[in-house]
Phi, psi and omega in degrees: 000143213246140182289120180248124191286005183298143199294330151320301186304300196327296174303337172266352182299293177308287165331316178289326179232036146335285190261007165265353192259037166282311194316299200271348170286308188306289207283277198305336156286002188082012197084343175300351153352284173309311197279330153303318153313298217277324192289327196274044166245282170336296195277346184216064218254154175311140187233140167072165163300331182299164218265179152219147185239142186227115186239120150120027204315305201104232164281357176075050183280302225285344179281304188266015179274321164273001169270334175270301159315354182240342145078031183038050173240031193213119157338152158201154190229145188239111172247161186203146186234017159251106197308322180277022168266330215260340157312309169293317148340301163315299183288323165317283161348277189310311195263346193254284226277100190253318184244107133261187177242316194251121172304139159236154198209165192219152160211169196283118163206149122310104174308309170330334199191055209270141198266069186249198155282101189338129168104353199283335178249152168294302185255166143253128196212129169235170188178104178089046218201299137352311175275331177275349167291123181336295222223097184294335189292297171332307185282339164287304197326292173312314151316314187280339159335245182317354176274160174274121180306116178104005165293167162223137148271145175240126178244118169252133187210113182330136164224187199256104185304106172335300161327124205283299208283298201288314176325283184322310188304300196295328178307306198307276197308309180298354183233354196261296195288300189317317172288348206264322178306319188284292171287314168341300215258330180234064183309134179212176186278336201237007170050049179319311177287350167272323181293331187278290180337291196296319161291286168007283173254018134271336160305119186323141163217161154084229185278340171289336187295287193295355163290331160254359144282005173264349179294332199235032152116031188239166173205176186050006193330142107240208185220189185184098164277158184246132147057068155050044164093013154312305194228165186209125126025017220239117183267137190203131173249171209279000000 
């Protein structure tokens, strides 16, 4: 049964666990969160003045860690289409962004369907986020939309560890431990720590992902996993 993704569920999923959920990225990934963000900053870093846009933002680590690598002189914009994320967002902003010169700022859109301009950003960027949009084609199309020709969409997203041995141990914790650890602690209705397994390996990864931003207004995809193919990387320019 295909996991459901309706822009309704989604939004009351994320909302219930708003505020437990920085918290719970941090414990179940072991903090490599962090180490993820900073490297898709590295690998794909501001360049110039044009703004960036982050999409599917959340609470805004990954809007304002590009806000902060641009040395807070580069717009940078955060959407989300979950309103209690975008509250915590907001109260982040107001405490880590003290000297930007350039706003950073969150508004409520659907990546599927983002009110930007055609052409407008160097990066477009998500993370961990993707997966939860109804219609993935839709949300790249779109991303490669609103990016600047000679831009990168960058998509950061859990992939499938390879490996026989580390694979195996990590499926066992992703679908056994992680979910249960998850409802404890940031209890909700829609079983949100269940639902992240279940996205997860229905989602395209590795070359059907950049096989499919190149579908969608992208060239050059490629990916770079991170911390032995948890999570992977994936770049495409405008």
């Amino acid at each position: 049964m295909a996991v459901d993704k309706s822009g309704a569920r989604v939004r009351q999923m994320f909302g219930e666990i708003a505020r437990r959920y920085d918290l719970m990225n941090h414990v179940l990934s072991g903090g490599t969160d962090i180490y993820w963000r900073s490297r898709t900053v590295r690998l794909v870093p501001p360049q110039g003045d044009a703004p960036i846009l982050d999409v599917c933002t959340g609470t805004g680590d990954l809007a304002l860690a590009y806000s902060k690598a641009a040395g807070g002189r580069v717009p940078v914009v955060g959407s989300d289409f979950t309103h209690e994320m975008l509250v915590l967002a907001n109260r982040k902003r107001d405490k880590v962004v003290k000297e930007a010169s350039a706003p950073v700022s969150f508004l409520e859109a659907d990546t599927q369907k983002l009110p930007f301009p055609d052409n407008t950003f160097q990066i477009v960027s998500v993370a961990f986020g993707l997966r939860n949009v109804s219609d993935t084609r839709a949300g790249l199309r779109e991303m490669a939309r609103v990016c600047r020709p000679g831009g990168t969409v960058a998509v950061l997203e859990f992939s499938k560890p390879k490996g026989r041995l580390f694979g195996g141990i990590y499926q066992q914790y992703f679908r056994h431990v992680l979910p249960r650890v998850g409802q404890f602690f940031a209890k909700n209705k829609q079983d949100a720590y269940e639902y992240l397994p279940a996205s997860v390996s229905e989602f395209p990864s590795g070359e059907k992902l950049t096989a499919m931003m190149d579908e969608c207004g992208l060239h050059s995809s490629r990916y770079v996993p991170f911390t032995f193919g948890v999570c992977s990387l994936y770049m495409g320019t405008k």
